[in-house]
C-alpha positions, -999 to 999 in steps of 0.1 A, spaced: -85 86 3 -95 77 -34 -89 37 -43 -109 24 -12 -136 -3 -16 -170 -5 -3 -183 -26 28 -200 -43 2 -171 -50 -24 -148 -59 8 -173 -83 19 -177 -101 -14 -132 -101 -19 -128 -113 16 -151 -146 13 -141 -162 -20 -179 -164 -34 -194 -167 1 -227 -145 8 -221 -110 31 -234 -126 62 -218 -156 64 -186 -139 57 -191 -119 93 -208 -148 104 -176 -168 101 -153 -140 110 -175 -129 140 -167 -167 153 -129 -166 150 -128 -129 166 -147 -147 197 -125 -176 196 -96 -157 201 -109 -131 226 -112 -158 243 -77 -168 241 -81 -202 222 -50 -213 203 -66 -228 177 -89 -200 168 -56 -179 174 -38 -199 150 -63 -195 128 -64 -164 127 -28 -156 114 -30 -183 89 -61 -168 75 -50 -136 65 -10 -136 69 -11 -143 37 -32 -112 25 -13 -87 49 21 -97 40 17 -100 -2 2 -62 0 33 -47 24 58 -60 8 41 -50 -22 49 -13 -7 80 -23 6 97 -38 -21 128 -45 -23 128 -38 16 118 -71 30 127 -69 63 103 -38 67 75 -57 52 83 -85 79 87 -63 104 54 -46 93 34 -73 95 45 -83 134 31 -47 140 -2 -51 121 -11 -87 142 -1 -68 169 -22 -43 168 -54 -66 156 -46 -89 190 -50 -51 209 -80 -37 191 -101 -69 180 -119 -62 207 -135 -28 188 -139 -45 158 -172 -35 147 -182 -67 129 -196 -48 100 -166 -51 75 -149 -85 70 -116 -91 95 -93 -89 63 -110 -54 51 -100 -43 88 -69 -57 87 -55 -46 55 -68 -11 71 -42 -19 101 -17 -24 74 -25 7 52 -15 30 83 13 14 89 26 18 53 17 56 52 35 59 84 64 48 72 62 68 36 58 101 56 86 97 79 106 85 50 93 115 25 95 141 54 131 143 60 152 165 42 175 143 16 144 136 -2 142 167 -17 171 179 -25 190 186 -59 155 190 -78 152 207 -102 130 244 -101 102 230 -127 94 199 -134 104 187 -165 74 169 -188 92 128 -183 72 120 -216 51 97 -194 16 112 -195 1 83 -198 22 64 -170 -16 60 -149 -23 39 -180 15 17 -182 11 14 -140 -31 1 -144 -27 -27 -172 -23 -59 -148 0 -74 -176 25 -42 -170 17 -41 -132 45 -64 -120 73 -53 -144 66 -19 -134 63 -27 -97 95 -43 -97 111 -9 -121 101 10 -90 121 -10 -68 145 -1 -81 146 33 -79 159 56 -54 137 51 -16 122 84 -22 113 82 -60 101 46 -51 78 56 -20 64 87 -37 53 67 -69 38 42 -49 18 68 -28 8 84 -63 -7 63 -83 -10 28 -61 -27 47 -33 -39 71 -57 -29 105 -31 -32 137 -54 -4 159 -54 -18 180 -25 -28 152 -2 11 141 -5 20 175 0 5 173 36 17 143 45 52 155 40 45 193 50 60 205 12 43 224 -14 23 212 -38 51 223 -63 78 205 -45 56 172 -48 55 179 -86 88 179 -93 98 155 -69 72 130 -89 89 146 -122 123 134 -110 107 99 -105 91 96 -133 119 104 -158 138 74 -133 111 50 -139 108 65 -178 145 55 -183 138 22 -168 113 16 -186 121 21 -222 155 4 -219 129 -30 -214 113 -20 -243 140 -17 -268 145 23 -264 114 33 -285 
């Protein structure tokens, strides 16, 4: 899947300046602390990287909160069931936010799969007059206004968006995911765009 950082970049994100080994170093230590079921190291642990976890589902989520909450239960979960395979090799919040990722495609192909979601579209995609959306959706000055545009679109405009071009899924990888075509993708996306395009230009003035 395109977007996803090296060991090495992960390493360097997930301890704030700190060298590669003494970020596994440090997170090697809390895995053994709570294996061995000590509360502190436990509560540690959540306090750590709750953060992280929760600011990137509902990030996905948005403007479902409770399924970002409700996420994140599953993703601690999960980490208290496989910590034991972590492989040490990749900093805890690299692996966690990898627990996390699953559990938001999950829910976007259960959600994209059923059959609401594509119906009423149109038999080509129209061109939105967003080309250059990739460029709107990178600039981190934009990237909030149009996170929270997408919000408010329709679930299924909203989700597929987000899989496009924050996940950065081609068209044909979202087509398997769902089981569509890759033309059925398209002009769902068209249909989302031109939402998001309408959005959009009504914050800029209509030009």
């Amino acid at each position: 899947m395109r977007g996803l950082q090296s060991s090495a970049e992960q390493v360097e994100q997930a301890g704030g300046g700190l060298t590669a080994d003494a970020v596994l170093a440090g997170d090697a230590e809390l895995a053994r602390g709570v294996l061995g079921r000590d509360r502190k190291a436990a509560a540690e642990f959540v306090d750590r990287f709750s953060g992280p976890v929760y600011s990137y589902l509902s990030s996905r989520f948005a403007p479902r909160v409770e399924l970002a909450e409700d996420a994140m239960q599953e993703v601690f979960m999960v980490a208290w069931e496989r910590l034991g395979s972590w492989s040490g090799t990749v900093p805890l919040q690299a692996w966690l936010m990898g627990i996390a990722r699953h559990k938001v495609q999950d829910h976007y192909r259960a959600r994209l799969r059923e059959p609401q979601c594509w119906e009423d579209l149109e038999e080509e995609p129209r061109d939105s007059g967003m080309a250059g959306l990739e460029v709107v959706l990178d600039q981190q000055r934009s990237a909030a206004r149009a996170m929270a545009l997408i919000g408010e679109l329709p679930e299924a405009s909203r989700l597929v968006l987000r899989w496009r071009y924050w996940d950065r899924l081609s068209t044909r990888e979202i087509a398997a995911q769902t089981g569509r075509t890759e033309k059925a993708v398209e002009r769902l996306l068209a249909r989302a765009r031109e939402q998001f395009r309408s959005r959009w230009l009504v914050g800029d003035g209509g030009q």
